[in-house]
N, C-alpha and C positions, 0 to 999 in steps of 0.2 A: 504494500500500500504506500511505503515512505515514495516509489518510484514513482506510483500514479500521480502522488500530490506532487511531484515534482515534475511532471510532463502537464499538469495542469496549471501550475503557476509559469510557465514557460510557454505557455500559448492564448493564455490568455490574453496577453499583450497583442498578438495577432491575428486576435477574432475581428472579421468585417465587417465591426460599426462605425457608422461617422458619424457623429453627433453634431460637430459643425464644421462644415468642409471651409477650405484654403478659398480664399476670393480671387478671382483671374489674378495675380501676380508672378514677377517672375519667377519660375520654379526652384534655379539656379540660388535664388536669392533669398529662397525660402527655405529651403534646404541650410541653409548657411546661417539660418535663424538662430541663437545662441537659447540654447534651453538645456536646466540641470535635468541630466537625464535620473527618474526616479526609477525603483525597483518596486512594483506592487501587484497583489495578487488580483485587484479590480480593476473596472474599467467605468470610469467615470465624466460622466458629460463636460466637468468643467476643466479639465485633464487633457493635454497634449505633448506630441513627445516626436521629435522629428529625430531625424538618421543623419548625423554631421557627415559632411564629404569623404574625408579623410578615411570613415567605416565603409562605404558602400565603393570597392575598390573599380566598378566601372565606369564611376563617375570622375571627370579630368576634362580639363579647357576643350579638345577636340569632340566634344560628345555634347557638352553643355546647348547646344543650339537642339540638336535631334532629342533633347533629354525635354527642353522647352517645349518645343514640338506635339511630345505625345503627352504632355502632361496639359496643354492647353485643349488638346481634343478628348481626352480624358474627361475635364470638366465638363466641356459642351456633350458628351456623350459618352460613358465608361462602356459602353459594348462598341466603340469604336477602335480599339485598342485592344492588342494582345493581353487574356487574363493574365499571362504574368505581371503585367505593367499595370493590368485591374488592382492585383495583388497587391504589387506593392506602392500604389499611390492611396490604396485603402488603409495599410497598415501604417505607413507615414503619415498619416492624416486620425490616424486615429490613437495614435501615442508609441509606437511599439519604440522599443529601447534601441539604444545602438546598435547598429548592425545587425537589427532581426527583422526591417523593415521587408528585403525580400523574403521571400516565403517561400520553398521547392513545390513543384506540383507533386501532386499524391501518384506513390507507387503502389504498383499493387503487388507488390512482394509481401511477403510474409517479416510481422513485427521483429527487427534485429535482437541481439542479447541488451538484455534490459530496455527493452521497451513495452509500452503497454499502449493498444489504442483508446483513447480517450473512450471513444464510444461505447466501451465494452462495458465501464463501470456507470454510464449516462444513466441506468435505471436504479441505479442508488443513491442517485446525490441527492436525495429528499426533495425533488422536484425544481432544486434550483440550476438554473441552464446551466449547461456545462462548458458555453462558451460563450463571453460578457457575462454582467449582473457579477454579482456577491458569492463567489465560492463560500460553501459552506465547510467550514476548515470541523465541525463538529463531525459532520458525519463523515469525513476523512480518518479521524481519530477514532469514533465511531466502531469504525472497520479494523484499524489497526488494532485496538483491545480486543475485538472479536478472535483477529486472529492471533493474538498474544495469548491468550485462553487453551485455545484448540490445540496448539505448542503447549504448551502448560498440560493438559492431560495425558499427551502426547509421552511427554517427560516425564510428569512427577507424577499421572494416574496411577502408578500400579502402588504405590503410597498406601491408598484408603481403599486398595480394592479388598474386598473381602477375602481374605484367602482362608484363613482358621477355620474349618470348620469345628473346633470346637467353642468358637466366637470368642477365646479368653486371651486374645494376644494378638500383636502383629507379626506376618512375618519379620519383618524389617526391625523388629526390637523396637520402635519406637511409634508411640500412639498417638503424636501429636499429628497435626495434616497441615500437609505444606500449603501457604500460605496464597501458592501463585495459581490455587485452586479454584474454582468457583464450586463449593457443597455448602451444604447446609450451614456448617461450622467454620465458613468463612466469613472473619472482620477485619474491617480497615479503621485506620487511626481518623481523626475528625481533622486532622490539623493536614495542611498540604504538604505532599508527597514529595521530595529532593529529588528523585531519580522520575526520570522519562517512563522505568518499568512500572514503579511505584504509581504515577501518575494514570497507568492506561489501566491497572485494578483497580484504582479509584473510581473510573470511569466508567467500569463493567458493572461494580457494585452497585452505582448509580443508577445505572439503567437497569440493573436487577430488580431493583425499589421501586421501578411504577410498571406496570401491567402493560401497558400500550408499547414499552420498550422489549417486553417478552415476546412480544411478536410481530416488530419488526424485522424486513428481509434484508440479509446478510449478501454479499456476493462471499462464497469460498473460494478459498487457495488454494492453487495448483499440491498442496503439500496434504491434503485431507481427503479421502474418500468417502467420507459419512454421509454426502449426497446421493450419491448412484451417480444415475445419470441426470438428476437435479443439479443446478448449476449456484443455485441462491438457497437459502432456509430462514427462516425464521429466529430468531436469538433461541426460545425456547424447545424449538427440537436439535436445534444445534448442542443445547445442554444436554437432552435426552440421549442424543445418538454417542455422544462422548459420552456418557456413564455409563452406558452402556459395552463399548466396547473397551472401555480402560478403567471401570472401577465396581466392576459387578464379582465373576470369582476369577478373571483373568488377569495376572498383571503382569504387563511384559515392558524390560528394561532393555530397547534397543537404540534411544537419539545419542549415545555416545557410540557409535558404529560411523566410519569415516567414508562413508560411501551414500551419496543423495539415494540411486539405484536401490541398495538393500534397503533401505529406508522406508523408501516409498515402495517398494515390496511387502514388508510388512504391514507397513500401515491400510494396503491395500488388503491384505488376509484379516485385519482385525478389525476395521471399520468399512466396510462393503456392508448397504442394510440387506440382511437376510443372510450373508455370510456361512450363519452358524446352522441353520434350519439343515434339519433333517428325518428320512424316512420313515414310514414306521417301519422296513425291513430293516435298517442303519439299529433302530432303537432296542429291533428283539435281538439284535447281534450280541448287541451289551451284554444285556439285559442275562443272556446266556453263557458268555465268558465270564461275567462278574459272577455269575450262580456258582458256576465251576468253581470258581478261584475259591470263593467263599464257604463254600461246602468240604473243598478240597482239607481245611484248614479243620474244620469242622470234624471233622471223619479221621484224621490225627491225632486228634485232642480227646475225642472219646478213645481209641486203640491204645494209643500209648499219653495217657495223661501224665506221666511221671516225665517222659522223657523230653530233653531240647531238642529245638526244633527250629527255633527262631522264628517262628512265624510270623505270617502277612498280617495277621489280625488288624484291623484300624488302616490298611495302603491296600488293600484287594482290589481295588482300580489299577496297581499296577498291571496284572496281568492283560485286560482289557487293550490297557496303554499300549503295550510291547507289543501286543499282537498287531495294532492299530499302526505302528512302526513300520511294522514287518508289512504288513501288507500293502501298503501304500508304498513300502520301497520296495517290493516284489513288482509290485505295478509297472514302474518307473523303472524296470530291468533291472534289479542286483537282486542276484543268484546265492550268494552267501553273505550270511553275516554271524560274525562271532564277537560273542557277547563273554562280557568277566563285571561277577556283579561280588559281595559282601555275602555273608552267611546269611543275613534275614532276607527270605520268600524263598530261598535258591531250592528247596523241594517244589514246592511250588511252580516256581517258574521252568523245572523240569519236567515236571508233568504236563502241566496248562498251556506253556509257550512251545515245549523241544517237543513236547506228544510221547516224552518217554516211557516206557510200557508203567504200568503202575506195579505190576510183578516186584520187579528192580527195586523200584523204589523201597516198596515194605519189606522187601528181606534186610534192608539195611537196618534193620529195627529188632533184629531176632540176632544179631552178633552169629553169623551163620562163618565157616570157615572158607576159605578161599580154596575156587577147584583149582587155580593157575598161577603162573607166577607173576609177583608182581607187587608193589607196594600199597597200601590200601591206606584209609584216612577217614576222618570222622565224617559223615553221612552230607552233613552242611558244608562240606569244604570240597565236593565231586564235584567234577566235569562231566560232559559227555559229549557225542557227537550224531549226530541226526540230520538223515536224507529224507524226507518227504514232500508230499504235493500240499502246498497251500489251498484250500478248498474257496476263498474269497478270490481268488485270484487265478486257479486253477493253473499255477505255475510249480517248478518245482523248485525247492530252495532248501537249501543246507545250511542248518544253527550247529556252531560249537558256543559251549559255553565253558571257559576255562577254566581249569581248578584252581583254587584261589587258597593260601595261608593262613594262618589266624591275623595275618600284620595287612592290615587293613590300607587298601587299595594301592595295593602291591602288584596286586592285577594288572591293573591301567597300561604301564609299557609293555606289557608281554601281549596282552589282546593287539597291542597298536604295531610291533613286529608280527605276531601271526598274521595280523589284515597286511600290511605289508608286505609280506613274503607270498601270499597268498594270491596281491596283486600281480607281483613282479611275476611270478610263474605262469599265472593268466596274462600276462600280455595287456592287463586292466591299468596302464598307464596313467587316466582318467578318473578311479576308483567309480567307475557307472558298472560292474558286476561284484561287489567285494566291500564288504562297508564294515564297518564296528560299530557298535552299542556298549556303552559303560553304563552301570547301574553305581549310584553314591548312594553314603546315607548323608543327612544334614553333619552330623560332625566332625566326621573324619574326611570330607569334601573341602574345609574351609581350615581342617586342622593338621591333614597329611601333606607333608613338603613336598612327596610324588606326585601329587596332583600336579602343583606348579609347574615340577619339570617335564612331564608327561602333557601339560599343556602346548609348552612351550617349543613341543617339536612340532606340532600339529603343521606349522606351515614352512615348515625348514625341508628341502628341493627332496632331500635324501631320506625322510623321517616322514614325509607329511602320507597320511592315507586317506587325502581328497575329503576329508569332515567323518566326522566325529556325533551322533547323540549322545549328550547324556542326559540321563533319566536319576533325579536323586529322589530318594525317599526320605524325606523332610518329617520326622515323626516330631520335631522340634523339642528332643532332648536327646544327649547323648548317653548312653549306659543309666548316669542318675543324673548329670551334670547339665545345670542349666543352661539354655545358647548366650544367655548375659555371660554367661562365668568361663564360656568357650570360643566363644569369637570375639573379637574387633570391630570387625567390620558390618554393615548393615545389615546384609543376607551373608546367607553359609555359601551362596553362587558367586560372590565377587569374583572370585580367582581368576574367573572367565572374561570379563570382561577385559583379561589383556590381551587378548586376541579375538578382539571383537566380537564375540560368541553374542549372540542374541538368545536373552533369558527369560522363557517363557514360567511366571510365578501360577499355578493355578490350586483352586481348591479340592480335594482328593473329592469330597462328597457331592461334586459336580459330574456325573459322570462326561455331559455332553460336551462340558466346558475342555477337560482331560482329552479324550477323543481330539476334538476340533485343534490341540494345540499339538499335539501326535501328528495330525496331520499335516499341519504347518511346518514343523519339525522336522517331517521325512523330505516333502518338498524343498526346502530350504538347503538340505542337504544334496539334493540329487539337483538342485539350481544353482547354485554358488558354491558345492562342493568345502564349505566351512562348517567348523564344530556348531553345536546348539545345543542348549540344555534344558530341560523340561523338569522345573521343582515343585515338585507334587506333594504340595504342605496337608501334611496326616496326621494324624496320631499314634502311637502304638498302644493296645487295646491292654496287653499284657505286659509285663518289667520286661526288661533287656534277655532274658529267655522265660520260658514258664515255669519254672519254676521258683522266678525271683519277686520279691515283695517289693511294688514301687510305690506304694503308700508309706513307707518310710519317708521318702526323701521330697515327693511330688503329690503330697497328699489332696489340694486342693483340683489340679490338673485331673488325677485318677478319681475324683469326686466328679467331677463331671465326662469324666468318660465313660464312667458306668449309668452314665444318666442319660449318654447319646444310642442311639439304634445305630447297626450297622449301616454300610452306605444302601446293601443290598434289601434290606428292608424299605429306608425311601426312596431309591428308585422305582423301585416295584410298585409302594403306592402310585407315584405320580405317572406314571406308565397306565397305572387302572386308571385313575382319574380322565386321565388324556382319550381312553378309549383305545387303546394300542393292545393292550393284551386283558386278561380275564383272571380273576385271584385265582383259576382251576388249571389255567396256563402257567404260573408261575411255578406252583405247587407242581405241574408235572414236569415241568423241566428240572426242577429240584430232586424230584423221585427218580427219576431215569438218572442222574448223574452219581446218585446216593447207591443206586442198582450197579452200577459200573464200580464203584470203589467196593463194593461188598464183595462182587464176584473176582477182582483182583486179590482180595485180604485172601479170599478164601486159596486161591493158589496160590497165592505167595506161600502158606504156610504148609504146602508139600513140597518146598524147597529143601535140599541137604544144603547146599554150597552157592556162596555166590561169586561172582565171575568179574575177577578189576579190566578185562578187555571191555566191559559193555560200561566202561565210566570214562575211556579214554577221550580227553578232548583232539588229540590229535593221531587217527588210527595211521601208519604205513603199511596197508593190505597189501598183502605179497612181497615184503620187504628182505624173505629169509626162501622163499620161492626157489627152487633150483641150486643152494646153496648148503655147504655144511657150518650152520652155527658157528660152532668149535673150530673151523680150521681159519688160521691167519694167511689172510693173498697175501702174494708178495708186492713190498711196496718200492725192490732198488729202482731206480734210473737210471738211464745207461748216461755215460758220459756226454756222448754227444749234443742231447739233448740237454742236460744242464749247461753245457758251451755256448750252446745256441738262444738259451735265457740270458747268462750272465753277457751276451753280447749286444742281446739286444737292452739290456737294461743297460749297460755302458756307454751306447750311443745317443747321438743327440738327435731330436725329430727328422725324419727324411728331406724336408725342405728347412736344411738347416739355413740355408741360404737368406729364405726370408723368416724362419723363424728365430726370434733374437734371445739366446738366454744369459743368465747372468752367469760374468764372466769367473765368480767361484767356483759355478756347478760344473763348469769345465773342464775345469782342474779337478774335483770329485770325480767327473765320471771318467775321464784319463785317467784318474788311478785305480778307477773299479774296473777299466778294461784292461790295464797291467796285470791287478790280479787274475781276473780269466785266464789271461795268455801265458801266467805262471802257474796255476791248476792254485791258487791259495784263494780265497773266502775270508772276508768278516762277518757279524753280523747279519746286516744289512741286504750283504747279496747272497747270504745263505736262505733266509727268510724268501727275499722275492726268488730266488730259485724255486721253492717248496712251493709258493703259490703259481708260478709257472708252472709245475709240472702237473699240479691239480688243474690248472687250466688246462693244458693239453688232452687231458683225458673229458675236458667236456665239463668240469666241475664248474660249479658257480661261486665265485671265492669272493667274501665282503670282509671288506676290513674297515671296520668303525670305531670313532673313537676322539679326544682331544687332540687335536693337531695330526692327525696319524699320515697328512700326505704329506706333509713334509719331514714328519717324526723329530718330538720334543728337540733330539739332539743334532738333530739337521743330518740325520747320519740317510734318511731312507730315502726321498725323491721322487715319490710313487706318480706326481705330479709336476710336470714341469710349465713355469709359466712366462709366456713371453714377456719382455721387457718392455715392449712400447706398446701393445695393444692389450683394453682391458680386457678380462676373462678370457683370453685366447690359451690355451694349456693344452696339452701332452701327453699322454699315460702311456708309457711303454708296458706296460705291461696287458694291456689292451691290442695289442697291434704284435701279437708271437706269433699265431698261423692262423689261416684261415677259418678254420671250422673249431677255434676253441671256445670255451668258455665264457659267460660272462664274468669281468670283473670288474668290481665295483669300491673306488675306495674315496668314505667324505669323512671327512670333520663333523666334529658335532657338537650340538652347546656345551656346556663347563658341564657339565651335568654326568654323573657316576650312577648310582643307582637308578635313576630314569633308563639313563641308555644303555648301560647292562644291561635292565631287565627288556628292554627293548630287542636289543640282539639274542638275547635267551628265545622271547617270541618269534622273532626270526629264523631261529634254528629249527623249532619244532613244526616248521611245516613240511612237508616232503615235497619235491618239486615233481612237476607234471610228469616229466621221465622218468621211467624207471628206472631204477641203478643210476643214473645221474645223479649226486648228492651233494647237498651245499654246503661250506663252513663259512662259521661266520664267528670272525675275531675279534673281539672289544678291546680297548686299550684308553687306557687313562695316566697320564704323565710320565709318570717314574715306572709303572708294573702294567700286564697283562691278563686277559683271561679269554678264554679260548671255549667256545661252542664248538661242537663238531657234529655233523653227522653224517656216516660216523667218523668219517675224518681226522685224524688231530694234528692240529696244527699246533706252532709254540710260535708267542706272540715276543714282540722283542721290548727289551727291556730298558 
C-alpha cells in the first residue's frame, strides 16, 4: 500500500484539470514565469505550478517560435494539436511540478517491479476521485493496518492457537498473546503510538470499535489467500478467515523461511476457504486407523498389564498421521521410506503402520528363546522391515523402521545414511523414490545435541537426503520433568528452524486438523525436497511407562487427564452427529479389529521360539548364497595393479596444461611417484592403494569425515583443486579404469557423533548388486573408524 500512496501522490499533480487556463500570452514567457514550485498531494483551484525551461530539456531558443505556435492553437482549440502537446499544456497549466509537466502516453505493457495501477485500488478510496479533489490519506492507512494485521496472524497466529488439548497450557510456555494480534484480548494504550507499527494497531483497534468499520471492503494483498478467488473482503471476514486458518488447532511457524515462493506456498495450503473440507470416505478412513491404533493399545494392556510397553495412550492420532505421510508420498512416487522413531508407540506403529504380523509381535511378551543366531533386545527397541501394497494408493512400498538404543535419538543419523545409501544405489539423485520419516518426543527433540547435528546435514551436497518429516510426539513433559525446567526456548521444535524447516504446531484431538497438516507435510517435501516437522501436542494418558506413578510429580496435569475421553471417543461422537457413520458402525469396526488381535494372541501362544531375522531392519537376502561362510577369499593384489594406482594417484590431472595446481602438491606428488618407482609406501598411498583396489573390483568406497580430502595433515590429496578457477577439482582416484567403482570422498561439518552414526546408516544398506559391497570410512581429526561390508578397510591416522 506504502507504493500505491506513492504512485498517487505523484500523479496527482498531472490529473487534467484546468481550473483557470493561461490568457493568449506568450508561451515562451510564460513558461519563464518564476513560481516556488510546491510539493502536495491536492489539486487546488487557487494553485498553479508551471515547468521552468531549464527542466523541460526540448525547450531552447530554436524551438521557442514552433513551441508559441502550438500552444496558441492549443488555446483556440486543444483537439487541434497532438494529445501529447494536449498533455502537457494541460498539466502546465494546471500546477504539475518541475519536470512532470510532460506526461508518456499509456503502454499497454504489463505494470513494471513496483508499480501499481492507480485504477486497481479506485474502488476503495471511499468514493473520493482518485485523480484531482482531496486524497483521502485515511483510507490509505486504512488498508495498510489491514494489511499489517493479516502479516501479524500470519507471524505470530500460531501464538493463541489452540493446540493443548488438555486446554491447561501453551505450547509455547507462554500464555500471554502477542500484542500485534487482533483477538478478543487485545489493548492498546490511550496515549499516541511512537512507532508507524504502533500507530497502524491503533488504527485497527479503532475501526474494531464501530460496526460500520466491521464491514467495510478491504482490497487484499498479493501475500494472503483467504479470498479464493474474491479479490476484496470485508474487515470482519477478513478477521474470521484469519482465525480460522492460524488460531483454531493449527499453528504453523513458517514467515522466518527466506524464500517469498515457500511462503506463499504455504500460506496458500492454510488459508485457501474450504482448504481443509473433506469426504465422508477421507472421514471413515480415520475414523478406522484411529480405532486400530486405539484398540491396538487396549488389547496390550489387558494381556500383559504388568508389562512396559511404552505406549500410544493420549498420541493414537499418531498412527493415522504416519499412514497419512505414507500415502500421500506413495502418491507423489516414493517407493521406500525408512523410518527410526523412540520406544513410545514403536509396537504400535509396527503393527498399524509396517502391517507386521501381530504373531511376532506377542511372542515378544512370553520371553520365548531364539531358533537363530543373532542378537536380540528388549521388544520396544526392534526394527523391522516390510514389503507390501499400500491399499489407498494401491502402490507398492517398503517401511524399514530402524532399531533404535535406549540413548534417545541416536537414531536420527543412521535413518538419514540408510535413506542415503538407499538413494545412491537407486540412482534416486532427486530423493523422488526414497525419503525418511523421524518420529521425536517433545524433550529429547529440543534437548538431544544429535538433533542439531543430524539437522544440520540435511542440506550439505554429500549428506543431504532431498527432506526430511519429522513427526514429534509432544506429550508436553519429559519422563516427570516439566518443559519450563527442560527447554529455553519457546517450542521443543526451535532447532529446526535453522534450516528453514516449516513447523506445523497442531492439536492431537483434532483428528482433521492432524491429517490436513500430514498432508501438507508430505507435499512440501516431495515440492521443495526440504525437512518439515509436524508437532502433535498430546498428552500421555499413563507415567513415562505403565507401570510408573505420575501423580507424584504432575498431579494436577494427571487430574485432568483422567477427566478427558480419548480422542477416539470424540471423534466418533462428532462423526455420528455429522451423519457420516452410525454408533453400530463404530462399534463394529471396533469388534472386527478386537477379533483380529484375539485370533493372533491365540497363535502366538503355540509358538516355541522366536526368530531375530523377522526384526531385521536391514535384510541382505542371498548374501551367503553360493558361498562357504567359514572360508576367507583371498584378498592379495598383484603388483601391477597397485603400480598402476600409486601412479595414477602421483600424477597430476590429464590437462595438466590448463589445469593449475598449487605449486607444493607438486613437489608431494613427485615424491609419491618416486616412491612407486622404488616399490616403498607411506601412509597415505598405502591407504589410497587399498581403496583403489576395492575400486577395481567394482566396490563403492566413501570416505567421510572432517577435512578427509585433503586429510588433517595434508598428507592425502584425494582432491585436487585448481588455482584460479572456483570449485574446479580433480579426484584421481575417480579416473583408475573404466568400468570401476564408484568413489566418493566429502568433508563434512565438525560434527562426530552425527556423522558417525551417519556413515554407520550408510553401511547397512546392501547395494543393488549383488556381491558388489560398499565400505564406508568415517574419520575425524587425529583417529579413524571404519564401516565395512564386509570389507575392512583401516582409516588413516
Amino acid at each position: 500500500m506504502h507504493r500505491v500512496r506513492t504512485v498517487l501522490t505523484n500523479l496527482v499533480p498531472l490529473a487534467p484539470v484546468i481550473h483557470n487556463a493561461v490568457g493568449p500570452e506568450k508561451f515562451a514567457s510564460w513558461l519563464l514565469r518564476s513560481s516556488k514550485a510546491v510539493c502536495s498531494v491536492t489539486v487546488s483551484s487557487t494553485r498553479h505550478y508551471n515547468a521552468p525551461v531549464q527542466t523541460e530539456p526540448f525547450l531552447n531558443g530554436s524551438s521557442s517560435a514552433y513551441v508559441e505556435e502550438m500552444y496558441n492553437a492549443w488555446l483556440a482549440d486543444p483537439k487541434s494539436v497532438h494529445v501529447s502537446w494536449d498533455s502537457f499544456f494541460r498539466n502546465s497549466s494546471a500546477g504539475a511540478a518541475p519536470g512532470q509537466a510532460y506526461q508518456a502516453p499509456p503502454s499497454l505493457a504489463a505494470p513494471g517491479r513496483n508499480q501499481v495501477p492507480v485504477t486497481s485500488i479506485a474502488p476503495y478510496l471511499g468514493g473520493a476521485p482518485a485523480l484531482g479533489g482531496q486524497i483521502n490519506e485515511k483510507v490509505i492507512d486504512d488498508h495498510l493496518a489491514v494489511q499489517a494485521i493479516i502479516r501479524s496472524y500470519q507471524i505470530r497466529g500460531h501464538h493463541i492457537a489452540k493446540l493443548d488439548p488438555l486446554g491447561i497450557s501453551s505450547a509455547d510456555l507462554d500464555d500471554k498473546h502477542p500484542p500485534e494480534l487482533l483477538y478478543s484480548h487485545y489493548s492498546f494504550g490511550k496515549r499516541p503510538s511512537p512507532t508507524y507499527s504502533q500507530r497502524l494497531q491503533q488504527k485497527v483497534a479503532n475501526m474494531m470499535e464501530h460496526e460500520a468499520d466491521m464491514d467495510r471492503v478491504f482490497k487484499l494483498p498479493s501475500t494472503t489467500f483467504i479470498g479464493g478467488k474474491e479479490k476484496a473482503l470485508s474487515l470482519r471476514e477478513i478477521l474470521k478467515r484469519l482465525e480460522t486458518a492460524y488460531c483454531r488447532h493449527i499453528g504453523c511457524e513458517f514467515m522466518f523461511i527466506n524464500s517469498l515462493e515457500q511462503c506463499n506456498w504455504i500460506r496458500q495450503k492454510l488459508e485457501s476457504p474450504g482448504i481443509m473440507e473433506m469426504d465422508h470416505d477421507e472421514k471413515r478412513l480415520i475414523l478406522a486407523r484411529l480405532t486400530r491404533a486405539t484398540w491396538f493399545e487396549s488389547f496390550l494392556a489387558r494381556k500383559w498389564s504388568s508389562e512396559k510397553r511404552f505406549g500410544l495412550e493420549g498420541c493414537e492420532i499418531l498412527i493415522p498421521a504416519m499412514k497419512q505421510v505414507i500415502d500421500k508420498s506413495t502418491e507423489l512416487g516414493v517407493e521406500s521410506i525408512i523410518m527410526g522413531m523412540p520406544h513410545r508407540g514403536r509396537l504400535n506403529v509396527l503393527a498399524n503402520v509396517c502391517r507386521k504380523p501381530l504373531e511376532q509381535i506377542f511372542t515378544q511378551f512370553a520371553a520365548l528363546e531364539a531358533a537363530d543366531d543373532g542378537s536380540g533386545d528388549v521388544k520396544y527397541h526392534l526394527g523391522t522391515y516390510i514389503e507390501r501394497l499400500n491399499r489407498v494408493t494401491n502402490k507398492n512400498i517398503r517401511l524399514a523402521v530402524v532399531a533404535n538404543p535406549s540413548h534417545l535419538e541416536a537414531v536420527d543419523p543412521v535413518v538419514q545414511g540408510k535413506t542415503r545409501a538407499e538413494q545412491f544405489y537407486r540412482g534416486d539423485g532427486e530423493g523422488k523414490k526414497v525419503m525418511s520419516m523421524l518420529l521425536h518426543g517433545d524433550a529429547a527433540f529440543c534437548g538431544q545435541g544429535i538433533v542439531y547435528e543430524t539437522m544440520h546435514l540435511s542440506d550439505l551436497p554429500d549428506y543431504t537426503t532431498h527432506g526430511t518429516v519429522h513427526i514429534v510426539v509432544n506429550n508436553q513433559i519429559g519422563f516427570t520433568t516439566d518443559p519450563r525446567h527442560s527447554r529455553s526456548s519457546p517450542y521443543c521444535t526451535d532447532v529446526a528452524r535453522v534450516v528453514n524447516a516449516p513447523i506445523f504446531h497442531v492439536n492431537s484431538d483434532d483428528p482433521e486438523s492432524v491429517m490436513h497438516v500430514c498432508k501438507i507435510a508430505a507435499e512440501w517435501r516431495a515440492t521443495f525436497h526440504k525437512d518439515v516437522v509436524i508437532d502433535i501436542v498430546c498428552y500421555r494418558r499413563n507415567g513415562h511407562n505403565e507401570i510408573d506413578e505420575p501423580m507424584f510429580t504432575q498431579p494436577l496435569m494427571y487430574r485432568k487427564i483422567k477427566k478427558t475421553p480419548p480422542v477416539l471417543d470424540k471423534y466418533s461422537e462428532k462423526l455420528i452427529k455429522e451423519g457420516v457413520v452410525t454408533p453400530e458402525e463404530v462399534k463394529d469396526v471396533k469388534d472386527k479389529y478386537e477379533k483380529i488381535c484375539e485370533e493372533s494372541y491365540v497363535n502366538a501362544r503355540k509358538e516355541t521360539h522366536i526368530k531375530y531375522k523377522d526384526w531385521l531392519d536391514s535384510p541382505w537376502s542371498g548374501f551367503f548364497e553360493g558361498k562357504d561362510p567359514l572360508k576367507v577369499s583371498p584378498t592379495g593384489v598383484k603388483e601391477d595393479t597397485l603400480v598402476h594406482i600409486g601412479k595414477k594417484m602421483s600424477s597430476p590431472p590429464p590437462n595438466a596444461a590448463e589445469f593449475t595446481i598449487h605449486r607444493g602438491l607438486e613437489r608431494i606428488l613427485k615424491s609419491r611417484m618416486e616412491m612407486v618407482e622404488s616399490r616403498q609406501v607411506d601412509w597415505a598411498l598405502a591407504e589410497g592403494m587399498a581403496f583403489g583396489s576395492l575400486l577395481k573390483e567394482g566396490i563403492h568406497v566413501r570416505l567421510s569425515g572432517q577435512d578427509v580430502e585433503r586429510g588433517t595433515f595434508s598428507h592425502r590429496h584425494h582432491v585436487l583443486h585448481h588455482q584460479n578457477v572456483d570449485k574446479a577439482t580433480y579426484r584421481p582416484l575417480c579416473h583408475l579404469y573404466p568400468d570401476q567403482g564408484p568413489y566418493t570422498v566429502c568433508n563434512s561439518s565438525l560434527s562426530e557423533f552425527g556423522v558417525v552414526g551417519f556413515e554407520l546408516g550408510y553401511s547397512m544398506t546392501k547395494s543393488k548388486c549383488p556381491g558388489l559391497l560398499g565400505s564406508s570410512v568415517w574419520r575425524f581429526q587425529q583417529h579413524s573408524t571404519v564401516h565395512y561390508r564386509p570389507v575392512h578397510l583401516l582409516g588413516s591416522g
